[in-house]
mmCIF file of the N, C-alpha and C atoms, coordinates in Angstrom:
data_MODEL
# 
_entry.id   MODEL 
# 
loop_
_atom_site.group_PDB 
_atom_site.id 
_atom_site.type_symbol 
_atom_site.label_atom_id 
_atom_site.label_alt_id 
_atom_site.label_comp_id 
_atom_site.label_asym_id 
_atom_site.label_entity_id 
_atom_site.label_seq_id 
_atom_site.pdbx_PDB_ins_code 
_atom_site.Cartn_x 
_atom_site.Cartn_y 
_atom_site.Cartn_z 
_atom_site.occupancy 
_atom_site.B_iso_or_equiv 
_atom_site.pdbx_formal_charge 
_atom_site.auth_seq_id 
_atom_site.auth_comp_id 
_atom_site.auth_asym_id 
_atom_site.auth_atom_id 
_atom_site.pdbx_PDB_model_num 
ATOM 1   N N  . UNK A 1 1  ? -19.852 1.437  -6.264  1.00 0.00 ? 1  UNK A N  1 
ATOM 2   C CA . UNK A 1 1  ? -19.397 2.793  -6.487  1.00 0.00 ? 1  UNK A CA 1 
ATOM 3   C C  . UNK A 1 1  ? -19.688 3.664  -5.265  1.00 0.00 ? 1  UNK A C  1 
ATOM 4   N N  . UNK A 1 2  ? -21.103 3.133  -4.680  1.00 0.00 ? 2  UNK A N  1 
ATOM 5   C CA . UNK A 1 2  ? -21.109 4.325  -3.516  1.00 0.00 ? 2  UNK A CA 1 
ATOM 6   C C  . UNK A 1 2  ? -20.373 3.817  -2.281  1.00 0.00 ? 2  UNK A C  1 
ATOM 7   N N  . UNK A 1 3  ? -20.393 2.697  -2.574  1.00 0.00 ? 3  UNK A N  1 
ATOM 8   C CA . UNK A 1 3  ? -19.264 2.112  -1.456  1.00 0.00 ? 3  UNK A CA 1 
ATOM 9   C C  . UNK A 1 3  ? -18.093 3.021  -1.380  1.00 0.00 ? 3  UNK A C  1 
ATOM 10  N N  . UNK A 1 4  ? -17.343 3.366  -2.900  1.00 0.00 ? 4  UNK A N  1 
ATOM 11  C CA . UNK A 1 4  ? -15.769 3.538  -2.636  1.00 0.00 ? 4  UNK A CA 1 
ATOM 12  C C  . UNK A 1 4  ? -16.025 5.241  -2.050  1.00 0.00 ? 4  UNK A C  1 
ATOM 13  N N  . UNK A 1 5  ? -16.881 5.803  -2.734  1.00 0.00 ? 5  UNK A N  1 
ATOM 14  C CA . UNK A 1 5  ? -16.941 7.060  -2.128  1.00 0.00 ? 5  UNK A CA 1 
ATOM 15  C C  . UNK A 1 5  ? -17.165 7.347  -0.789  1.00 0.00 ? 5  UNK A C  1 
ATOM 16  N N  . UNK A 1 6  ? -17.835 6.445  0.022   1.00 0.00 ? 6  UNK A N  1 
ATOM 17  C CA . UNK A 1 6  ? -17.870 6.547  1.550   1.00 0.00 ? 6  UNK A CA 1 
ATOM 18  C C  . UNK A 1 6  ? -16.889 5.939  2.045   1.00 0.00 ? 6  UNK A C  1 
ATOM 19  N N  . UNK A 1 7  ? -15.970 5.150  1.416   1.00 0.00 ? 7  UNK A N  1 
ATOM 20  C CA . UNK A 1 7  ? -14.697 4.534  2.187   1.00 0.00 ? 7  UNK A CA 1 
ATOM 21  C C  . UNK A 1 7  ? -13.752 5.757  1.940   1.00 0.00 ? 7  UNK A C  1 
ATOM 22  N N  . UNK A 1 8  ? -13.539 6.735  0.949   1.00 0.00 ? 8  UNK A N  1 
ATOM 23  C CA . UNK A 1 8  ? -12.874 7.637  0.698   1.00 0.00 ? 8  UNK A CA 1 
ATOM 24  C C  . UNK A 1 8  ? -12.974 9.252  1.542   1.00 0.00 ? 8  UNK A C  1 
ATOM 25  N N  . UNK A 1 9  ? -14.574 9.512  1.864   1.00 0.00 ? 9  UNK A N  1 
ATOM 26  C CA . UNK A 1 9  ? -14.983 10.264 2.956   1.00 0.00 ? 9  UNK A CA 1 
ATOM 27  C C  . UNK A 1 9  ? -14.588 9.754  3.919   1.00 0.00 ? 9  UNK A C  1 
ATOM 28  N N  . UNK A 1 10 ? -14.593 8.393  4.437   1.00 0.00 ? 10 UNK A N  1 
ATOM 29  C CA . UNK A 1 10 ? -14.458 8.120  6.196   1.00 0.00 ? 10 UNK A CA 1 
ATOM 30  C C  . UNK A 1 10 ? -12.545 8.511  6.357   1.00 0.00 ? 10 UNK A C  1 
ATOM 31  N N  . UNK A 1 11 ? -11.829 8.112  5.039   1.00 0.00 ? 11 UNK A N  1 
ATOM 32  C CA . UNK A 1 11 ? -10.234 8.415  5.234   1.00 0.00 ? 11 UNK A CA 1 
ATOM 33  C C  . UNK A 1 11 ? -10.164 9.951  5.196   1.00 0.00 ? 11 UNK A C  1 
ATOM 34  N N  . UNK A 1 12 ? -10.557 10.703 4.295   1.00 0.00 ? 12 UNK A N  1 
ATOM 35  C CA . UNK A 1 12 ? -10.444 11.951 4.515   1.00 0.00 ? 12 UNK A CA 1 
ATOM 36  C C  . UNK A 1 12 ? -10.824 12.700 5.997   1.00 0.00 ? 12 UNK A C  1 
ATOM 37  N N  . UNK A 1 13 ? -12.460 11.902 6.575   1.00 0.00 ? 13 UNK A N  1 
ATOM 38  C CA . UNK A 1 13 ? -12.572 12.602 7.538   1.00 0.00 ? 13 UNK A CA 1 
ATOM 39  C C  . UNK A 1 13 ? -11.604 12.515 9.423   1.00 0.00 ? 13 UNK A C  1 
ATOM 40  N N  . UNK A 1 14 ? -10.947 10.903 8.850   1.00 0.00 ? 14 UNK A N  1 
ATOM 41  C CA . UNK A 1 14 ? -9.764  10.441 9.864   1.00 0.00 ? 14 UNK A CA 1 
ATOM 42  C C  . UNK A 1 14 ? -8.870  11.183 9.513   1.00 0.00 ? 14 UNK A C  1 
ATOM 43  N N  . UNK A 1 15 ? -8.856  11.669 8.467   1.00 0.00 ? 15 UNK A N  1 
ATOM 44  C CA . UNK A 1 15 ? -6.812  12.690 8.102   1.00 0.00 ? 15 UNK A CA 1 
ATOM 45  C C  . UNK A 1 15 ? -7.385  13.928 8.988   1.00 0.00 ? 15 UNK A C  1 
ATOM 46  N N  . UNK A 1 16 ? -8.510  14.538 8.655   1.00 0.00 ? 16 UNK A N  1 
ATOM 47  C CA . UNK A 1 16 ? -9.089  16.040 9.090   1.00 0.00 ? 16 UNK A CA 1 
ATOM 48  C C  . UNK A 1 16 ? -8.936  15.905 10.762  1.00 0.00 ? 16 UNK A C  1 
ATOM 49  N N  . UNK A 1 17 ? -8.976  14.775 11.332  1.00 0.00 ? 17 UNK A N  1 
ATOM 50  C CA . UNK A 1 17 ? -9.125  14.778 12.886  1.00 0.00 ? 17 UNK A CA 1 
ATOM 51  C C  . UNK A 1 17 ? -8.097  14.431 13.273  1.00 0.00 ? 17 UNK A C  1 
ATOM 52  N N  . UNK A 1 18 ? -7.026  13.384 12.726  1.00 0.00 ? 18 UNK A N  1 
ATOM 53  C CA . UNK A 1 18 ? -5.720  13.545 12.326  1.00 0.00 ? 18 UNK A CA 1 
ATOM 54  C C  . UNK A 1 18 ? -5.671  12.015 13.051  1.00 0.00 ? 18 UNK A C  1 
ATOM 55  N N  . UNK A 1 19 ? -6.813  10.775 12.894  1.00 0.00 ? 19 UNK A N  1 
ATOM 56  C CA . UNK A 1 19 ? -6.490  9.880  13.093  1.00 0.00 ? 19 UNK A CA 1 
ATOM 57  C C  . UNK A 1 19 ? -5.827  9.117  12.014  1.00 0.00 ? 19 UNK A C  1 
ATOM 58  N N  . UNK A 1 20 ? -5.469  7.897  12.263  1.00 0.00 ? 20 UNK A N  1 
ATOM 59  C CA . UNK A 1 20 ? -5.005  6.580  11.391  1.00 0.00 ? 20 UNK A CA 1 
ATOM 60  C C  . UNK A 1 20 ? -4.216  7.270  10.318  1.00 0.00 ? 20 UNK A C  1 
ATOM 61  N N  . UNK A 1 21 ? -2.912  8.471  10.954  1.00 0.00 ? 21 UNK A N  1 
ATOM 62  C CA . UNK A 1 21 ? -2.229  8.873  9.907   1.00 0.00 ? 21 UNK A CA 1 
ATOM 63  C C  . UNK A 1 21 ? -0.972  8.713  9.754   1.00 0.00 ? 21 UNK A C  1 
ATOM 64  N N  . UNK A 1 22 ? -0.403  7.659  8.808   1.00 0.00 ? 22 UNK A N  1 
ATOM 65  C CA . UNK A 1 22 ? 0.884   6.884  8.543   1.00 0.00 ? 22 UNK A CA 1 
ATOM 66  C C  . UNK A 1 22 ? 1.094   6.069  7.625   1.00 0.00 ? 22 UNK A C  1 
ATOM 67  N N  . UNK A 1 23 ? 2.455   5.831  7.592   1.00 0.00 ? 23 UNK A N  1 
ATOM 68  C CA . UNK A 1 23 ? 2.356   5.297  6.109   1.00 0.00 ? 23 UNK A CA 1 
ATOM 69  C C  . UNK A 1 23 ? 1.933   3.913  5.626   1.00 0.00 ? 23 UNK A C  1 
ATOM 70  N N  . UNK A 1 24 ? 1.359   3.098  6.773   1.00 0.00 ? 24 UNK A N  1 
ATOM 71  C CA . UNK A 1 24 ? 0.344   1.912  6.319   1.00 0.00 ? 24 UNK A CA 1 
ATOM 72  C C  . UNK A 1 24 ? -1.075  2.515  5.660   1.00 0.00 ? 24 UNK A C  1 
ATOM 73  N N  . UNK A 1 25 ? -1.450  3.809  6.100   1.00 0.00 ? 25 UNK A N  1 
ATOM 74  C CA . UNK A 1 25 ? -2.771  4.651  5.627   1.00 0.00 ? 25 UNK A CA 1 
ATOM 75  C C  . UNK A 1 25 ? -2.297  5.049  4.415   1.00 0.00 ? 25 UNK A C  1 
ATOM 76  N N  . UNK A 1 26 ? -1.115  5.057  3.802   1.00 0.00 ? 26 UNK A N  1 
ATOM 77  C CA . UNK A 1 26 ? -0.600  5.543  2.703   1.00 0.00 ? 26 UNK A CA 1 
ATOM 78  C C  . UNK A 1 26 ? -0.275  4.257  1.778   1.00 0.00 ? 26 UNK A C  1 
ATOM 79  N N  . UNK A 1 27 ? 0.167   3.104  2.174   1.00 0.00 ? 27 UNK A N  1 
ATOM 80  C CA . UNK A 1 27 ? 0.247   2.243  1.743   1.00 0.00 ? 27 UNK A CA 1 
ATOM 81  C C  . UNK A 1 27 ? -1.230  1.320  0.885   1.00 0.00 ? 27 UNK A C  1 
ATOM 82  N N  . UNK A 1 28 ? -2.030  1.465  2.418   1.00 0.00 ? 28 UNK A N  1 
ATOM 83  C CA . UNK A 1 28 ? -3.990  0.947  1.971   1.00 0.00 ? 28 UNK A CA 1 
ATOM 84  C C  . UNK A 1 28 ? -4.165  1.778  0.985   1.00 0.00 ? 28 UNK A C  1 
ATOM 85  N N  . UNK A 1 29 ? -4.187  3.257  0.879   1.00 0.00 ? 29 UNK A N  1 
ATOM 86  C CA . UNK A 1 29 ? -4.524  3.949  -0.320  1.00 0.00 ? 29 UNK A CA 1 
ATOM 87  C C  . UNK A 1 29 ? -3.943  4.066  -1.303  1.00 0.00 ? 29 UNK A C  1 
ATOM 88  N N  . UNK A 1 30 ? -2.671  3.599  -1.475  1.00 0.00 ? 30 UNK A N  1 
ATOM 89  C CA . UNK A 1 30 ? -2.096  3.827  -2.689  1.00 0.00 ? 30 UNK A CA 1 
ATOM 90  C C  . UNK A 1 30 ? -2.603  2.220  -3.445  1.00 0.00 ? 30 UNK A C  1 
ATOM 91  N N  . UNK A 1 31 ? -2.730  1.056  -2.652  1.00 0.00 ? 31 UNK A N  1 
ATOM 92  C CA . UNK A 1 31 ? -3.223  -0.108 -2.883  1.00 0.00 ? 31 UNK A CA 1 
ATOM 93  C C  . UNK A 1 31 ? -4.452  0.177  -3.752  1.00 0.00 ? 31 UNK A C  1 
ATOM 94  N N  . UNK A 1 32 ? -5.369  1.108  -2.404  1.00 0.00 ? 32 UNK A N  1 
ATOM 95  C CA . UNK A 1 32 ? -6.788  1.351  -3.333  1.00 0.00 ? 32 UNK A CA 1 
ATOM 96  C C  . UNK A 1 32 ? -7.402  1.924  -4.292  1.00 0.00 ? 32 UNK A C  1 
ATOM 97  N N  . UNK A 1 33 ? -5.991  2.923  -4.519  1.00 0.00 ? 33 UNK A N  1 
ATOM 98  C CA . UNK A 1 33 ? -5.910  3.733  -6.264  1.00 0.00 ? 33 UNK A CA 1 
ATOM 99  C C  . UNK A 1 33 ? -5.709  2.721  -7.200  1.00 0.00 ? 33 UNK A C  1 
ATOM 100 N N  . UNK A 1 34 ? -5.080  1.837  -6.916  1.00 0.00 ? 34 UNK A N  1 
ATOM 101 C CA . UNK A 1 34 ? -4.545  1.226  -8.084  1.00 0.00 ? 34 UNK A CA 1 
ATOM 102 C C  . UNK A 1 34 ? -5.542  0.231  -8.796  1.00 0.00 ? 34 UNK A C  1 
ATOM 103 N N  . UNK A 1 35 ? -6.494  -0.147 -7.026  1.00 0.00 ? 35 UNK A N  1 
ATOM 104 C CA . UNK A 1 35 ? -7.764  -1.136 -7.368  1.00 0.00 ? 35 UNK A CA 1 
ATOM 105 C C  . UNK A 1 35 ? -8.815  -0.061 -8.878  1.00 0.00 ? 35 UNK A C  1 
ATOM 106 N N  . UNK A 1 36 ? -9.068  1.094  -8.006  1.00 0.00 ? 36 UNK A N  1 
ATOM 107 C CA . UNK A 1 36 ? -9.682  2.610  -8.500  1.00 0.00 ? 36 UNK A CA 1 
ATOM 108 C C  . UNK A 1 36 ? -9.674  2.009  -10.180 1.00 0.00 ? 36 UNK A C  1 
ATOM 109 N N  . UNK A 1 37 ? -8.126  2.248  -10.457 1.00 0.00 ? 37 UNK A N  1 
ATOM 110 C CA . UNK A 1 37 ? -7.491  2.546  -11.321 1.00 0.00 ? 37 UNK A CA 1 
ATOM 111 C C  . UNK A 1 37 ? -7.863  1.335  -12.500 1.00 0.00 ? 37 UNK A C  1 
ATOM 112 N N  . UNK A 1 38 ? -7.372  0.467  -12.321 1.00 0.00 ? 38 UNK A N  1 
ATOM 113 C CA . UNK A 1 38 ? -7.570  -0.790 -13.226 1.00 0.00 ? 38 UNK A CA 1 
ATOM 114 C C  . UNK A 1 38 ? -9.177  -0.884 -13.815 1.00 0.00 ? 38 UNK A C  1 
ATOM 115 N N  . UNK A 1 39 ? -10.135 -0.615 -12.423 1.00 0.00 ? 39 UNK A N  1 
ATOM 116 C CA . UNK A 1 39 ? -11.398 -0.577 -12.384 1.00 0.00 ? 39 UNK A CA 1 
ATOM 117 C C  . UNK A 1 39 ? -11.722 0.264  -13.895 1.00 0.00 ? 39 UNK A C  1 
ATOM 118 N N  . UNK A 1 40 ? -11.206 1.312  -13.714 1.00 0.00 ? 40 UNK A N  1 
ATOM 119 C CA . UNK A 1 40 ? -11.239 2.651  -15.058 1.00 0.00 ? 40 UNK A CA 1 
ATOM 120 C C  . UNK A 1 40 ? -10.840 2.132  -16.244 1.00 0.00 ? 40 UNK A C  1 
ATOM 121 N N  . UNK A 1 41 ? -9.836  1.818  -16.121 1.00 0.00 ? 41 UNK A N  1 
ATOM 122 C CA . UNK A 1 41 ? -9.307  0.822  -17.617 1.00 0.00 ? 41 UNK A CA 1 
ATOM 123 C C  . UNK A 1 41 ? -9.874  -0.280 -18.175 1.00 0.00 ? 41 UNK A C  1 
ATOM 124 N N  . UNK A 1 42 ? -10.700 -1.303 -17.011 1.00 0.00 ? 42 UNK A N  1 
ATOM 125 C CA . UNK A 1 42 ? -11.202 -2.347 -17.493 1.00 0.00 ? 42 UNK A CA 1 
ATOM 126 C C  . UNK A 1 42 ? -12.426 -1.562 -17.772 1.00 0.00 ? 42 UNK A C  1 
ATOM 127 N N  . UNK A 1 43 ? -13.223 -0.845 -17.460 1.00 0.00 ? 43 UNK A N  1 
ATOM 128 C CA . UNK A 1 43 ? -14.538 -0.082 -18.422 1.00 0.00 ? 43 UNK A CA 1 
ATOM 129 C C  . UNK A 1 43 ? -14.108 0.850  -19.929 1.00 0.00 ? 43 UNK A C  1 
ATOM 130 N N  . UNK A 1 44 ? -12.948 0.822  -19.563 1.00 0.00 ? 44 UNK A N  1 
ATOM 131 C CA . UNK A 1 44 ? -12.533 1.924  -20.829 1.00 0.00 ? 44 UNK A CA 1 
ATOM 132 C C  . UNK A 1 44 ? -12.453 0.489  -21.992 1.00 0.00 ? 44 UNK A C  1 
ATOM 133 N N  . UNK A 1 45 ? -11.985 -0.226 -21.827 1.00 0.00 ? 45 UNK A N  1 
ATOM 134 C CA . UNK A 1 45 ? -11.762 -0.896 -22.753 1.00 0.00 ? 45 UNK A CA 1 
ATOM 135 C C  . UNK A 1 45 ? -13.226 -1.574 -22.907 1.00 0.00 ? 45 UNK A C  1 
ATOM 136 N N  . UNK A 1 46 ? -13.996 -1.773 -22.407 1.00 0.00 ? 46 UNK A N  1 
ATOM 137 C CA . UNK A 1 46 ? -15.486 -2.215 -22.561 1.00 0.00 ? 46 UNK A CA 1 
ATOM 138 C C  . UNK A 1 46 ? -16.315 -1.167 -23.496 1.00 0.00 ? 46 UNK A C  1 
ATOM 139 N N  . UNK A 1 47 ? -15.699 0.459  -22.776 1.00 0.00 ? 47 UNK A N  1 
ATOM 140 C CA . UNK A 1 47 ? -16.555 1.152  -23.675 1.00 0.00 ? 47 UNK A CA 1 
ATOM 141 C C  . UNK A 1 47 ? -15.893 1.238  -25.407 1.00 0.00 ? 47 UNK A C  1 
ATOM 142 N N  . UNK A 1 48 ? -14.427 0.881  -25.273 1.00 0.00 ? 48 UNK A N  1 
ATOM 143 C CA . UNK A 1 48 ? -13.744 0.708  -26.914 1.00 0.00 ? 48 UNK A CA 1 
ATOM 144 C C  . UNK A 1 48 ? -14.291 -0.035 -27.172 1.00 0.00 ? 48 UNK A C  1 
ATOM 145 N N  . UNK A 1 49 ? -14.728 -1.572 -26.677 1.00 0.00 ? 49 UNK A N  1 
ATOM 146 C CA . UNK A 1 49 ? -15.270 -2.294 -27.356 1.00 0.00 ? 49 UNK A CA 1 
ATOM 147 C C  . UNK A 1 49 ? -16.510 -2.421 -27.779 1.00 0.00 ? 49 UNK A C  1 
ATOM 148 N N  . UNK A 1 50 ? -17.513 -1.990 -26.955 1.00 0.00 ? 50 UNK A N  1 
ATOM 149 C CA . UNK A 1 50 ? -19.388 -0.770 -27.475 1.00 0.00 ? 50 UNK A CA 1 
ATOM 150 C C  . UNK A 1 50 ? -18.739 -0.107 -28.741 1.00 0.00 ? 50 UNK A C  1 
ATOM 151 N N  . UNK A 1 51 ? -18.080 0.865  -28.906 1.00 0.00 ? 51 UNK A N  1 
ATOM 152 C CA . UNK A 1 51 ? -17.952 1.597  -30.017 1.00 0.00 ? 51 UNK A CA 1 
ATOM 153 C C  . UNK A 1 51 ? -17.235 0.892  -31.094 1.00 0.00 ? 51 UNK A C  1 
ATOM 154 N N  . UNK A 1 52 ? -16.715 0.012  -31.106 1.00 0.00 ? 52 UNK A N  1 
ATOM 155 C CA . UNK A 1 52 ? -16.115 -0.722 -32.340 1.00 0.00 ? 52 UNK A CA 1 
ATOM 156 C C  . UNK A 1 52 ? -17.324 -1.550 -32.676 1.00 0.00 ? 52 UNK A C  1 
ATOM 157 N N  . UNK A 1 53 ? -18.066 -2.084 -31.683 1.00 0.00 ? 53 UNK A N  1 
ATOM 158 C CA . UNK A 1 53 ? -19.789 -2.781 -32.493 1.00 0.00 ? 53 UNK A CA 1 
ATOM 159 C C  . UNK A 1 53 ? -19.904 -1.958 -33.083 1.00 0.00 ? 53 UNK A C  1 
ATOM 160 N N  . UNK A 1 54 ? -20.554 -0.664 -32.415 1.00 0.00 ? 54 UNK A N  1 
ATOM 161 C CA . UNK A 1 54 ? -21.407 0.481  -32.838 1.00 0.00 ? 54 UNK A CA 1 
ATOM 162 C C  . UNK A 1 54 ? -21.072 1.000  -34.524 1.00 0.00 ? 54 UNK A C  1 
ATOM 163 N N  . UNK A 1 55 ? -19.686 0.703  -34.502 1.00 0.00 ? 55 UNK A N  1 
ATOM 164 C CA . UNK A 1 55 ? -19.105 1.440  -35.706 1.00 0.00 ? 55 UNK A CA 1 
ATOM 165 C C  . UNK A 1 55 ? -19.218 0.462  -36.898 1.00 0.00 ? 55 UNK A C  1 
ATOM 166 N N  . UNK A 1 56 ? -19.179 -0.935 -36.321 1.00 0.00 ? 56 UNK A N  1 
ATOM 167 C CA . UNK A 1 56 ? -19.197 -2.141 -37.383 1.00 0.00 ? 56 UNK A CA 1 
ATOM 168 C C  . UNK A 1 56 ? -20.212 -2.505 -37.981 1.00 0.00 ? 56 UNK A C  1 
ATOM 169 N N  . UNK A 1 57 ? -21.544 -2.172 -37.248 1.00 0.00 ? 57 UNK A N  1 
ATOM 170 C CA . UNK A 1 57 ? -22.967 -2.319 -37.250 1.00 0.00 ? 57 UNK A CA 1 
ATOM 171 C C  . UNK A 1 57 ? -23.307 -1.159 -38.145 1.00 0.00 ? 57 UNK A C  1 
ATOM 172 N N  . UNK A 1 58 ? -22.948 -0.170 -37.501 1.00 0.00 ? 58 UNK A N  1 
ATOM 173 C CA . UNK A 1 58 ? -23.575 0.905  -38.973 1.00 0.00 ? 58 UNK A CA 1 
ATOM 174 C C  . UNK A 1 58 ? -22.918 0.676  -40.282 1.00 0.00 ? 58 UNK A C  1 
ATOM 175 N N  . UNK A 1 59 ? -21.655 0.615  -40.258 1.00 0.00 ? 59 UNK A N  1 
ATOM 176 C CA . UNK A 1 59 ? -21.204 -0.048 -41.330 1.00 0.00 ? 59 UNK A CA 1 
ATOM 177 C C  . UNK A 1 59 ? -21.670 -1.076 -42.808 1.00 0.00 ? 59 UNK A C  1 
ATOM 178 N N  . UNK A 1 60 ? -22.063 -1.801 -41.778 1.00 0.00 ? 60 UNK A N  1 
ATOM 179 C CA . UNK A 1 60 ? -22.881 -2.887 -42.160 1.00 0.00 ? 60 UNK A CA 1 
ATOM 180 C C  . UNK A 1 60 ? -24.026 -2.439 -42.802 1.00 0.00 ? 60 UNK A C  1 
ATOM 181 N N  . UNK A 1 61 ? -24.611 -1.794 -42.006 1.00 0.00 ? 61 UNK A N  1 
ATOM 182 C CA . UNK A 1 61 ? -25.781 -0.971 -42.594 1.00 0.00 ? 61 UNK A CA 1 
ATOM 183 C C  . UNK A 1 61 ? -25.530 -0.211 -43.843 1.00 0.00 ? 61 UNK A C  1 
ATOM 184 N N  . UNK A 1 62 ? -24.694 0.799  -43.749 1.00 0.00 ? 62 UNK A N  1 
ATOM 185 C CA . UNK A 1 62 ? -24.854 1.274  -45.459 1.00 0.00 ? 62 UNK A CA 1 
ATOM 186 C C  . UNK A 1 62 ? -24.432 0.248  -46.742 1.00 0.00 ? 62 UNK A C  1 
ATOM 187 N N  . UNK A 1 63 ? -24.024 -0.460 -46.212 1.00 0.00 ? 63 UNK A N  1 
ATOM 188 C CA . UNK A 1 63 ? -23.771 -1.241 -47.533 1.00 0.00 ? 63 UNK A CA 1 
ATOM 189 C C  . UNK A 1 63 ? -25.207 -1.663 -48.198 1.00 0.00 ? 63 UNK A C  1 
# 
């Protein structure tokens, strides 16, 4: 995680100086949203699946 945030500062701070700016720099980042992206979904569905225990387990319990 702190990785992606310093790979994301070093591109911002190359756009601000106005290096490595084109659409292969647009291409790597739209690549690396998508990595971002999946990343988010595959925890989202980890955390649906924590809360469907969570919910089955108490369940269980009041009976």
């Amino acid at each position: 995680m702190e990785a992606d945030i310093d790979l994301i500062k070093e591109y911002m701070n190359s756009l601000e100086a106005e290096e490595n700016v084109g659409i292969d720099e647009v291409k790597r980042l739209r690549k690396y949203r998508a990595c971002l992206l999946e990343d988010i979904h595959t925890q989202q569905q980890c955390l649906d699946c924590i809360d469907y225990l969570i919910r089955e387990i108490k369940e269980g319990n009041k009976k």
